[in-house]
MARBA-3410 file (N, C-alpha, C, O; in Angstrom, 1 decimal):
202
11.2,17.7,-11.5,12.1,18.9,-11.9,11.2,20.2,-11.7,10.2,20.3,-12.3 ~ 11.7,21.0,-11.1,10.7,22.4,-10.9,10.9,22.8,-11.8,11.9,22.5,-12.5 ~ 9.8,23.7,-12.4,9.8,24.6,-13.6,10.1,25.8,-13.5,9.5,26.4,-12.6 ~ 11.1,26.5,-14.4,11.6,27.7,-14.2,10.7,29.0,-14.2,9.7,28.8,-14.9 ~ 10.9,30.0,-13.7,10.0,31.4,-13.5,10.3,32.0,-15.0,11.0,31.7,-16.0
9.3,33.0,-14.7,10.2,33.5,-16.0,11.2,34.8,-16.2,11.2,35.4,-17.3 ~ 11.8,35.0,-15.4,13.1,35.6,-15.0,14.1,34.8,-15.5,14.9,35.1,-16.4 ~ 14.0,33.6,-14.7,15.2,32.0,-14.9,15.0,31.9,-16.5,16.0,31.9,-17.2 ~ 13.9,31.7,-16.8,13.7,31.1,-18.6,14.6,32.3,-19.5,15.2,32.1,-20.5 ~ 14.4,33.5,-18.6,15.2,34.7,-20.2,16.6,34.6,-19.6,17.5,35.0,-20.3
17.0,34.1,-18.5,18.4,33.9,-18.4,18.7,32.9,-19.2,19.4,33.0,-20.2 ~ 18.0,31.8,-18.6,18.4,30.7,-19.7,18.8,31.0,-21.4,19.7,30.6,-22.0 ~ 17.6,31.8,-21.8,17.6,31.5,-23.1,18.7,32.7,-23.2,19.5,32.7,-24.2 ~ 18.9,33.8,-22.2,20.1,35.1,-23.4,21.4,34.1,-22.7,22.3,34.7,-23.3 ~ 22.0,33.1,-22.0,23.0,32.2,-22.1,22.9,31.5,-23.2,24.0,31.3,-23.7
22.0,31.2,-23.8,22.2,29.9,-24.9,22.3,30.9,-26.1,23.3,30.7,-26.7 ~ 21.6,32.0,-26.6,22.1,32.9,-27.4,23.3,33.3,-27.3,24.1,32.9,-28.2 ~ 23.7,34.2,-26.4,25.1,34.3,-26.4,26.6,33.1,-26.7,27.6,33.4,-27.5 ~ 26.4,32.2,-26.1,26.8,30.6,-26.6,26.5,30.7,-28.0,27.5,31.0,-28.6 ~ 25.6,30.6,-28.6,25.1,30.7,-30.5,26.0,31.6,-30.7,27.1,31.3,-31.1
25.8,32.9,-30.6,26.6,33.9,-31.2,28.4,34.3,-31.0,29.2,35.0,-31.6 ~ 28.4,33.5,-29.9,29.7,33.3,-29.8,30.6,32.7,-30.4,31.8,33.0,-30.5 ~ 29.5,31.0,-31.1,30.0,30.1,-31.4,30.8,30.4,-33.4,31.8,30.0,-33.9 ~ 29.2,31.8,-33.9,29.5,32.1,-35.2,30.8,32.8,-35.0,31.8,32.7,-35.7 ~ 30.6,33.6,-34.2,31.7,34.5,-34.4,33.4,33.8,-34.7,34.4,34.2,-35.3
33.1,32.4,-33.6,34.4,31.7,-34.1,34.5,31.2,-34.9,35.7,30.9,-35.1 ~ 33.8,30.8,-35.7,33.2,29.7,-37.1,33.7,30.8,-37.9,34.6,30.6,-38.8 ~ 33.2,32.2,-37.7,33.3,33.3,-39.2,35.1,33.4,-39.0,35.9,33.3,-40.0 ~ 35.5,33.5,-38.0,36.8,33.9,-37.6,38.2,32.6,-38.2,39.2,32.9,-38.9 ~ 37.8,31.2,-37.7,38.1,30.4,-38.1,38.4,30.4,-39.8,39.5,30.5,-40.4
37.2,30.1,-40.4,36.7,30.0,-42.2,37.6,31.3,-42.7,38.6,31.2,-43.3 ~ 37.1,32.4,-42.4,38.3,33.5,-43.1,39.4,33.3,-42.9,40.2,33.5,-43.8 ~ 39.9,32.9,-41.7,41.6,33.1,-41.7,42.3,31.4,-42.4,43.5,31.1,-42.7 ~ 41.0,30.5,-42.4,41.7,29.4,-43.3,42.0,30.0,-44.5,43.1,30.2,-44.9 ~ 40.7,30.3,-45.2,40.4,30.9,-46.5,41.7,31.9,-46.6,42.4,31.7,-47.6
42.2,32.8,-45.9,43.0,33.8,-46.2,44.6,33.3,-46.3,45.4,33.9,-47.0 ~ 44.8,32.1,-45.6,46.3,31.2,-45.9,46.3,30.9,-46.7,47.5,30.4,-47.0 ~ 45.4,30.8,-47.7,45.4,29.9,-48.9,45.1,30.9,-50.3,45.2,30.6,-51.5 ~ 44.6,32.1,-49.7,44.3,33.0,-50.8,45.5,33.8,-51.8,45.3,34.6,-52.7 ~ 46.6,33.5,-51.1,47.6,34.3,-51.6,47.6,36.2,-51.5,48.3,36.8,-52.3
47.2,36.7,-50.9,46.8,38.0,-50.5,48.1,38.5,-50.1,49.1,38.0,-49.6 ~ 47.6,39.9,-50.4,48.8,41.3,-50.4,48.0,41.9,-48.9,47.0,41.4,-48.3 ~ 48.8,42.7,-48.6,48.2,43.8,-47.7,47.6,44.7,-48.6,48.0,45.0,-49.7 ~ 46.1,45.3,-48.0,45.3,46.7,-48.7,44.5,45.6,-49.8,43.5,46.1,-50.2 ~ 44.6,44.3,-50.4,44.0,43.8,-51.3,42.4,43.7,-50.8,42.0,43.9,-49.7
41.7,43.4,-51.8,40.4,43.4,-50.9,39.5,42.3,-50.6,39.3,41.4,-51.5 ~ 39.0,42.1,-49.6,38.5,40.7,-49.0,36.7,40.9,-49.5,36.3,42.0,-49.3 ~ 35.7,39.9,-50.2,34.4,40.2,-50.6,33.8,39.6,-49.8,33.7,38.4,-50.1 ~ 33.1,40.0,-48.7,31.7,38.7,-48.3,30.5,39.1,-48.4,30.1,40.3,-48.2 ~ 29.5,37.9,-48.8,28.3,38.1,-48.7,28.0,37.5,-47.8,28.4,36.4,-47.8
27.2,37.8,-46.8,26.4,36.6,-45.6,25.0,37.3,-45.7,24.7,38.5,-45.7 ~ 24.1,35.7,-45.6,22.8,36.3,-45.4,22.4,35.8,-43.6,22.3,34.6,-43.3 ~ 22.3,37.1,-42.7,21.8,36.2,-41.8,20.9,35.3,-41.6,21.0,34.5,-40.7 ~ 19.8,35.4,-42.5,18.5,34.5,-42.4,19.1,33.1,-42.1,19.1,32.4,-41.1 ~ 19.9,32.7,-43.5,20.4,31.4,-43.8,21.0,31.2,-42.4,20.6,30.4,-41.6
22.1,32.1,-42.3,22.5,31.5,-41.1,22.0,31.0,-39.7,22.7,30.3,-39.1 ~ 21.0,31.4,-39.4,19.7,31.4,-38.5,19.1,30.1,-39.0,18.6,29.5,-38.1 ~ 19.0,29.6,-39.8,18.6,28.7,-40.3,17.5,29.1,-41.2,17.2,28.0,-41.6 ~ 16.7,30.0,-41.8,16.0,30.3,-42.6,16.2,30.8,-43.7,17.2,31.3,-43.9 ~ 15.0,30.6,-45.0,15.6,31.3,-45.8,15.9,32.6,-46.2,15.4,33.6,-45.7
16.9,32.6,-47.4,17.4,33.9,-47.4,15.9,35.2,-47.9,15.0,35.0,-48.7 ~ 16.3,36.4,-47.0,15.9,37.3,-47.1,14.1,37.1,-46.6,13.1,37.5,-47.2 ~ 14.3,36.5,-45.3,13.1,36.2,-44.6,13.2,36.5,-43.3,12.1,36.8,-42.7 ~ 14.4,36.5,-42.4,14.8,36.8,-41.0,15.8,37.3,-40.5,16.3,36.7,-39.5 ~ 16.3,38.7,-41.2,17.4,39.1,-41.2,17.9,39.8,-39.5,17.1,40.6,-39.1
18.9,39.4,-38.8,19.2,39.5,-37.7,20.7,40.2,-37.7,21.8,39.8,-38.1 ~ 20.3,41.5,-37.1,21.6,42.2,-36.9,22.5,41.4,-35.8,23.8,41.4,-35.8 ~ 22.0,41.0,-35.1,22.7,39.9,-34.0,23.8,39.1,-34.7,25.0,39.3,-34.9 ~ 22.9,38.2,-34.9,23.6,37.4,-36.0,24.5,38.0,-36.9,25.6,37.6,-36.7 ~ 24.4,38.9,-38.0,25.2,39.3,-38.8,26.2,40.0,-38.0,27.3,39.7,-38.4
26.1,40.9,-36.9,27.1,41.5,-36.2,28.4,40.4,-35.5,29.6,40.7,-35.6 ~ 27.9,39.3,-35.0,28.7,37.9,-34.9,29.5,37.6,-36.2,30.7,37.7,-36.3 ~ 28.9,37.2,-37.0,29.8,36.9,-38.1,30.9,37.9,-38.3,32.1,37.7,-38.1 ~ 30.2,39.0,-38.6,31.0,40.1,-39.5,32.5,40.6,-38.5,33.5,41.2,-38.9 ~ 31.9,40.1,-37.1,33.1,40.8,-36.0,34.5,39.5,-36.3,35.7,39.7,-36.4
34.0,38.2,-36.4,34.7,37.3,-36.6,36.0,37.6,-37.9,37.2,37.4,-37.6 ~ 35.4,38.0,-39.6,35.8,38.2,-40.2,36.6,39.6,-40.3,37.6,39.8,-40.9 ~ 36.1,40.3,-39.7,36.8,41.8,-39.9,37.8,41.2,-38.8,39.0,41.7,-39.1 ~ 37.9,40.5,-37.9,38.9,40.2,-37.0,40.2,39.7,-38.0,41.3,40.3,-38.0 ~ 39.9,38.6,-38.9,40.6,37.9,-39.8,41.2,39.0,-40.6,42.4,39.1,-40.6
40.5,39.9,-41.2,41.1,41.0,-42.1,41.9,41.9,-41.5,42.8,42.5,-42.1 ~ 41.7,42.2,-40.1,42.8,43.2,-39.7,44.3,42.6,-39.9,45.3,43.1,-40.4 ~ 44.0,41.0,-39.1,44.9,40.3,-38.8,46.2,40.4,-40.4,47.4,40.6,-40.4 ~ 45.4,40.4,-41.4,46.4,40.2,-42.7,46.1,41.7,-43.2,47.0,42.0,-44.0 ~ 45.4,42.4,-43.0,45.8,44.1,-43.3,45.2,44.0,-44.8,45.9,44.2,-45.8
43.9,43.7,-45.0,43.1,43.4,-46.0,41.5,44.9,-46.1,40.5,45.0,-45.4 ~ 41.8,45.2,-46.5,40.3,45.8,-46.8,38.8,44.9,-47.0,38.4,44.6,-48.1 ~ 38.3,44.8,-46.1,36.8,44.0,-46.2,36.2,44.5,-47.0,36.5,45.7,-47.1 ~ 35.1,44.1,-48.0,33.9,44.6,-48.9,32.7,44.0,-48.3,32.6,42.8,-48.4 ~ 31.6,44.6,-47.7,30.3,43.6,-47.2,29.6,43.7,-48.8,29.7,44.5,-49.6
29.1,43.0,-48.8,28.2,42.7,-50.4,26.5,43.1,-49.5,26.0,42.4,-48.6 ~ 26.0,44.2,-50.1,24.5,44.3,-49.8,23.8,43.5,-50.5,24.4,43.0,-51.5 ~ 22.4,43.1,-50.1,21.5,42.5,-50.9,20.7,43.4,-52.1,20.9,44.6,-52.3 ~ 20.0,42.7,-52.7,20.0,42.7,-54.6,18.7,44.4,-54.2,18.3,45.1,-55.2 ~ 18.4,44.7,-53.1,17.5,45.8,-52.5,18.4,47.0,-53.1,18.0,48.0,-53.7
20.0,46.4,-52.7,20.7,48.1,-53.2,21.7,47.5,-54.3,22.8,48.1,-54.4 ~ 21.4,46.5,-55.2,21.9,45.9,-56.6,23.4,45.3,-56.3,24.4,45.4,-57.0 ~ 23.4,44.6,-54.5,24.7,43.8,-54.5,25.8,45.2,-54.2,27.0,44.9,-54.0 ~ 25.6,46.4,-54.1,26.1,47.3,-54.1,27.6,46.9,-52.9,27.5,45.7,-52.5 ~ 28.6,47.3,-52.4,29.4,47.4,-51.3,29.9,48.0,-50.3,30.8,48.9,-50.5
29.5,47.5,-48.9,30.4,48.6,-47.7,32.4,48.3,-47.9,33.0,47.2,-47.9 ~ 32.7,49.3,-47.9,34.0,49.1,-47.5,34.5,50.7,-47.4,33.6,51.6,-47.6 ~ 35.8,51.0,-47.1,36.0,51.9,-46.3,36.5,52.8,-47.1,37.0,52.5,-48.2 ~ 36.4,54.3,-46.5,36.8,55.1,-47.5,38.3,55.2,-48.4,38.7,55.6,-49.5 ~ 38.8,54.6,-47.4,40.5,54.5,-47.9,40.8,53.6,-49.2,41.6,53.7,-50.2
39.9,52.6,-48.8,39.6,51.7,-50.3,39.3,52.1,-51.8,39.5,51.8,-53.0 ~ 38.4,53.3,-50.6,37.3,53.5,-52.5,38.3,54.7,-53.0,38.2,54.8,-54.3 ~ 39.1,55.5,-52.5,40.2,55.9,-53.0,41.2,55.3,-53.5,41.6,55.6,-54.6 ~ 41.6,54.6,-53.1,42.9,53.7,-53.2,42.8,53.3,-54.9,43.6,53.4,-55.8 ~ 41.2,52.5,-54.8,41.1,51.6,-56.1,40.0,52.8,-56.6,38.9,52.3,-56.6
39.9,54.0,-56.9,39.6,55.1,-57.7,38.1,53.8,-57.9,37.9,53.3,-59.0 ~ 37.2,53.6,-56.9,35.8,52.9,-57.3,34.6,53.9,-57.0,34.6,54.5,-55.9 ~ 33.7,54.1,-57.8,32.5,54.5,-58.0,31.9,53.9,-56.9,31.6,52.8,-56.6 ~ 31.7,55.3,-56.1,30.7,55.6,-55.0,29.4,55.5,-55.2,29.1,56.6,-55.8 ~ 28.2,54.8,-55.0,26.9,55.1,-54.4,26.6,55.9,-53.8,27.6,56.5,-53.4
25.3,56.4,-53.4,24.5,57.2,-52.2,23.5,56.0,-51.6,22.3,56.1,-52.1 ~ 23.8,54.8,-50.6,22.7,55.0,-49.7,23.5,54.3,-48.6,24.7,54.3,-48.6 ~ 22.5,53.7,-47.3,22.5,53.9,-46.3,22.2,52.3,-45.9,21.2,52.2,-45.1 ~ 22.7,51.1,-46.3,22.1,49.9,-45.3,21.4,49.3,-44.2,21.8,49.3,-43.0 ~ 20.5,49.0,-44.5,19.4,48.5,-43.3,19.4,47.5,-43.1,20.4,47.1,-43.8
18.6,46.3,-42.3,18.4,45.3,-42.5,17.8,44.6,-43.4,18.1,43.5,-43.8 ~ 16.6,45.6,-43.6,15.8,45.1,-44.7,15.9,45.7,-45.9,14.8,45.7,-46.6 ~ 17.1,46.2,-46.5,17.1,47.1,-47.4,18.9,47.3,-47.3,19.5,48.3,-46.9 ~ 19.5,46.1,-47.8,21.0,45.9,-47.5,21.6,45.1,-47.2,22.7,44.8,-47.7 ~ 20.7,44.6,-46.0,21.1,43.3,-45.2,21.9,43.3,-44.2,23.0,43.8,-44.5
21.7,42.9,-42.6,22.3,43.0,-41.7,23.6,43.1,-41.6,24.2,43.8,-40.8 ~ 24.2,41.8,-43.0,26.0,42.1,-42.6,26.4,43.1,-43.2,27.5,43.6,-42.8 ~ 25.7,43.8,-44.1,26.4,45.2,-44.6,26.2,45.8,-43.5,27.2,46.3,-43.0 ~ 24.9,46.0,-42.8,24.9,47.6,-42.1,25.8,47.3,-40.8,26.1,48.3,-40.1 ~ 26.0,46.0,-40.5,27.2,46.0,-39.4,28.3,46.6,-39.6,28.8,47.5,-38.9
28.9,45.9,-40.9,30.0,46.8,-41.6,29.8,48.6,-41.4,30.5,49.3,-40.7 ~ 28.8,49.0,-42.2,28.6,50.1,-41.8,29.1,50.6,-40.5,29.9,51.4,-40.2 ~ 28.4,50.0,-39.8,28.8,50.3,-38.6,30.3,50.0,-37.9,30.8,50.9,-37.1 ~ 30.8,49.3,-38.2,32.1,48.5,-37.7,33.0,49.6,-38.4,33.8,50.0,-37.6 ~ 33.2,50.0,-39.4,34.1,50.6,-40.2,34.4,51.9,-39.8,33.3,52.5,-39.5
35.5,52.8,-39.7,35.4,54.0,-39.5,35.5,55.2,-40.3,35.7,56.3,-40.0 ~ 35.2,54.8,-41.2,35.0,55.7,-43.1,34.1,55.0,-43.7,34.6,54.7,-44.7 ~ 32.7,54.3,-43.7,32.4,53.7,-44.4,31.6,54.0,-45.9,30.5,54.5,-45.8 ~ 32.2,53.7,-47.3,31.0,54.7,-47.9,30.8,53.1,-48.7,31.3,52.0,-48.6 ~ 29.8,53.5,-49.5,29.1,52.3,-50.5,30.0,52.6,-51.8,30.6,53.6,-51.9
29.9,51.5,-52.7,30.4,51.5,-53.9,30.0,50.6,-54.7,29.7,49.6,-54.1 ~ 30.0,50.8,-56.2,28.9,49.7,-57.1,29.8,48.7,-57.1,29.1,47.8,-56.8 ~ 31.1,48.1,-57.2,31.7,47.6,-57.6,32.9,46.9,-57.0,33.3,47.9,-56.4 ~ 33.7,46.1,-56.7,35.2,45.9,-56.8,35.6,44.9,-57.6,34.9,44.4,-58.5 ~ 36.9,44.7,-57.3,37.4,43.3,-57.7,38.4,43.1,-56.7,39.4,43.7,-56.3
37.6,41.6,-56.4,38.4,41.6,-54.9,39.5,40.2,-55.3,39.5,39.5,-56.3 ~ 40.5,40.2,-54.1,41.1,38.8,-54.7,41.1,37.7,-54.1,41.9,36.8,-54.1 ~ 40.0,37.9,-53.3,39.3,36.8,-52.5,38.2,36.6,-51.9,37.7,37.6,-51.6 ~ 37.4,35.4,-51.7,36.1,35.8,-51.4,35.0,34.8,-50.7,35.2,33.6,-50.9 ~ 34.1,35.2,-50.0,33.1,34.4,-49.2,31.8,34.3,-49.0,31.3,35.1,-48.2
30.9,33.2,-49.5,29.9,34.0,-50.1,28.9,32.5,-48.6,29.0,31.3,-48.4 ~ 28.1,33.5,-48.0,27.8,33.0,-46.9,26.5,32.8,-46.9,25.9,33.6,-46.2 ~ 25.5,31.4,-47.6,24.0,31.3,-47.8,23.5,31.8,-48.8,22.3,32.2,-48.9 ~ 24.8,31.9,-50.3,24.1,31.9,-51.4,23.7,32.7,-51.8,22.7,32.8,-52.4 ~ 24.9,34.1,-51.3,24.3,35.9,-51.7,25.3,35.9,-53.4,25.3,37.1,-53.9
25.8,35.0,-54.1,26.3,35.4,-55.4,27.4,36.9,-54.9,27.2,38.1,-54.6 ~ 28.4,36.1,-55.0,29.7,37.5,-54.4,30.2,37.4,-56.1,30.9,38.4,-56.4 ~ 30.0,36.2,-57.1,30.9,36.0,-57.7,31.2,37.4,-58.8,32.4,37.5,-59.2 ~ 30.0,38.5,-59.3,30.3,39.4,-59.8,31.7,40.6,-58.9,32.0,41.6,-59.6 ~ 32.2,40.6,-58.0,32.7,40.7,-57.3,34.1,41.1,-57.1,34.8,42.0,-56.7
34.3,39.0,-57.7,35.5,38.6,-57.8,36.6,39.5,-59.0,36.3,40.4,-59.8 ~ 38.0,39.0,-58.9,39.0,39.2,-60.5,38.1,37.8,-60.8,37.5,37.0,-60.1 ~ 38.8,38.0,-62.7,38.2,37.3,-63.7,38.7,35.5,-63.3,37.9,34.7,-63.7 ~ 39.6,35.2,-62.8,39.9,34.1,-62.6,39.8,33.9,-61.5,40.6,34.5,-60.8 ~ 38.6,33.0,-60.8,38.1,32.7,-59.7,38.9,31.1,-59.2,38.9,30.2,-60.0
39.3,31.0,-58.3,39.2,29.4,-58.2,38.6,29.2,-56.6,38.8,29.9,-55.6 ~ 37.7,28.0,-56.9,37.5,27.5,-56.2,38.2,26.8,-54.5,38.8,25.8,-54.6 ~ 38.0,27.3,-53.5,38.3,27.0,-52.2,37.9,25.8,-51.5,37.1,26.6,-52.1 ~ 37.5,24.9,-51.0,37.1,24.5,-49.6,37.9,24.0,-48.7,38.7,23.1,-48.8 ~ 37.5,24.7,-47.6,37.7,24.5,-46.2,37.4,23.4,-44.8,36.4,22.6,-44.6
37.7,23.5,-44.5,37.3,22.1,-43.5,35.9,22.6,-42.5,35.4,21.8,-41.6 ~ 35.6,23.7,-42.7,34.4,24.5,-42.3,33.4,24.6,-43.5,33.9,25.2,-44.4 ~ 32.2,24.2,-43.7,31.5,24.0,-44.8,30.0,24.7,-44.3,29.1,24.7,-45.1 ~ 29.7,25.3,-43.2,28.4,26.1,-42.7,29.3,26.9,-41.9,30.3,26.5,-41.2 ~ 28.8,28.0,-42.1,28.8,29.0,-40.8,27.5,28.9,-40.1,26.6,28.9,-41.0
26.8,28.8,-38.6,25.4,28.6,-38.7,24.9,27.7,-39.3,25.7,26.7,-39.5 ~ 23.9,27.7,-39.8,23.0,26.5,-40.9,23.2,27.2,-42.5,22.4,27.1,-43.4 ~ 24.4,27.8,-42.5,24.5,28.7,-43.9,26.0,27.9,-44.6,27.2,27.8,-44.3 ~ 25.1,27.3,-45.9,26.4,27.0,-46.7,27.2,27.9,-47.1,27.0,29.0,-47.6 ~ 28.0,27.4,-47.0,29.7,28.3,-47.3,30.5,28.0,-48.5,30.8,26.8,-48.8
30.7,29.1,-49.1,31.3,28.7,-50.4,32.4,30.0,-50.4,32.3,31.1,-49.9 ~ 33.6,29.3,-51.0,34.6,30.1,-50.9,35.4,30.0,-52.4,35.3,29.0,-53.2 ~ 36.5,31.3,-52.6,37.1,31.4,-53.7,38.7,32.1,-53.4,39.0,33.0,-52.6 ~ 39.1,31.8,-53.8,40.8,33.0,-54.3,40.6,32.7,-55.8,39.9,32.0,-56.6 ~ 41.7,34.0,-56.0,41.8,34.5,-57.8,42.9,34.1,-57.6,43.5,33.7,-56.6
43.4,34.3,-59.4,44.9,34.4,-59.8,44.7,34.8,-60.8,43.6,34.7,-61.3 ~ 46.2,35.4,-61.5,46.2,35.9,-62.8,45.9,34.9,-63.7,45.9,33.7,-63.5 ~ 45.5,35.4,-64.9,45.2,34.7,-66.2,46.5,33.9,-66.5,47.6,34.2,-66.0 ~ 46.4,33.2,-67.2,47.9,32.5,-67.6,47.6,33.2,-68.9,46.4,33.5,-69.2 ~ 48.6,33.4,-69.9,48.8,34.2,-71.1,50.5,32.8,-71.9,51.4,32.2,-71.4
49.9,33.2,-72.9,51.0,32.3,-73.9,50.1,31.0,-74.1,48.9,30.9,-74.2 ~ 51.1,30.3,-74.2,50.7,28.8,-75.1,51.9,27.7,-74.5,52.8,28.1,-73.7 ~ 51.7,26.5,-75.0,52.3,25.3,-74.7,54.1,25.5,-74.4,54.5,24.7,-73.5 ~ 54.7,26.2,-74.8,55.9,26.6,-74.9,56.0,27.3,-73.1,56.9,27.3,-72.3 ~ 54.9,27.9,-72.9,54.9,29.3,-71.9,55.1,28.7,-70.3,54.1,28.1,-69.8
56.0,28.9,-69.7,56.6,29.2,-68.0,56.2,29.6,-67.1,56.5,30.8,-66.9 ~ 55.3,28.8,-65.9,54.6,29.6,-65.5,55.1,30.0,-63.9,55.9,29.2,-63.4 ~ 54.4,31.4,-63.2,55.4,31.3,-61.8,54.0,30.5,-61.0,52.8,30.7,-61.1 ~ 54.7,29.4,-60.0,54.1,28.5,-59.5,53.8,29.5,-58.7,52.6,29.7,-59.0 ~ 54.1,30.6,-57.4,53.8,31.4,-56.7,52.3,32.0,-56.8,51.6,32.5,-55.9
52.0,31.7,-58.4,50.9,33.1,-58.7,49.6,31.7,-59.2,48.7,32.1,-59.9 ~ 49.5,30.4,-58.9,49.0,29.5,-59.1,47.9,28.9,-58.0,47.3,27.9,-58.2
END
């Protein structure tokens, strides 16, 4: 077998990358829009994810953070959220205190407390500053409560969530080499043994 030049080898390898990143982008695209049939979501409600690219790369978190990578995912999922007319939240890493990208229309909407900074990779995390990037108003904010959510290699979205979280899984259990853990809310139930509940909101 002849051995390749090295011209042929960087073809090779930006085909097999491209294939990889292709492949997340369908995995992230897939996992949200399961997650989203099942979440019970409004239009304008807000969608939470954390992804760490490292994990998804296969490394650990906050050791090899890849705009590549995170730009793949994140294009997948914002695909999902247009599709249901959701507002995305990217969850920053613990550098800007979990802080959130999402769009200005949001942080008006839900009257949420703005931040001042600016996501990096190393200082944010790649899937926020894609968002950043991806978004066409994007400002930061300390806070939401979202009513759905995705938390991608173990970034803790759960401060995030409304108070009644339930538990998801999907028939997609990695994005990448990144465990996948997922949630929808619902209202509190209120009353007692007597009390009627609407199955709709369950």
């Amino acid at each position: 077998m002849e051995r390749l030049n090295e011209t042929e080898k960087e073809e090779y390898t930006n085909r097999n990358e491209e294939a990889f990143l292709n492949n997340l982008e369908c995995e992230a695209y897939a996992a949200a829009k399961e997650l989203l049939t099942v979440a019970y979501t409004e239009p304008e409600d807000i969608f939470v994810v954390g992804c760490s690219s490292s994990e998804v790369g296969g490394h650990r978190i906050g050791t090899d953070s890849s705009p590549k990578i995170a730009g793949a995912v994140f294009t997948g999922i914002w695909r999902a959220c247009r599709e249901k007319e959701l507002f995305l939240a990217a969850q920053c890493c613990e550098h800007l205190n979990r802080a959130l990208v999402i769009e200005k229309k949001a942080q008006k909407l839900y009257r949420l407390k703005q931040v001042n900074a600016v996501p990096r990779p190393k200082a944010g995390g790649s899937f926020a500053s894609a968002a950043y990037r991806g978004f066409s108003h994007p400002v930061l904010v300390e806070e939401v409560e979202a009513s759905a959510g995705m938390d991608i290699g173990g970034t803790m979205i759960g401060m995030h969530l409304q108070r009644v979280a339930v538990p998801v899984r999907l028939s997609l259990s990695r994005i990448g080499e990144a465990g996948l853990i997922c949630a929808r809310t619902r209202p509190p139930f209120t009353g007692g043994e007597r009390a009627a509940y609407d199955p709709n909101l369950m």
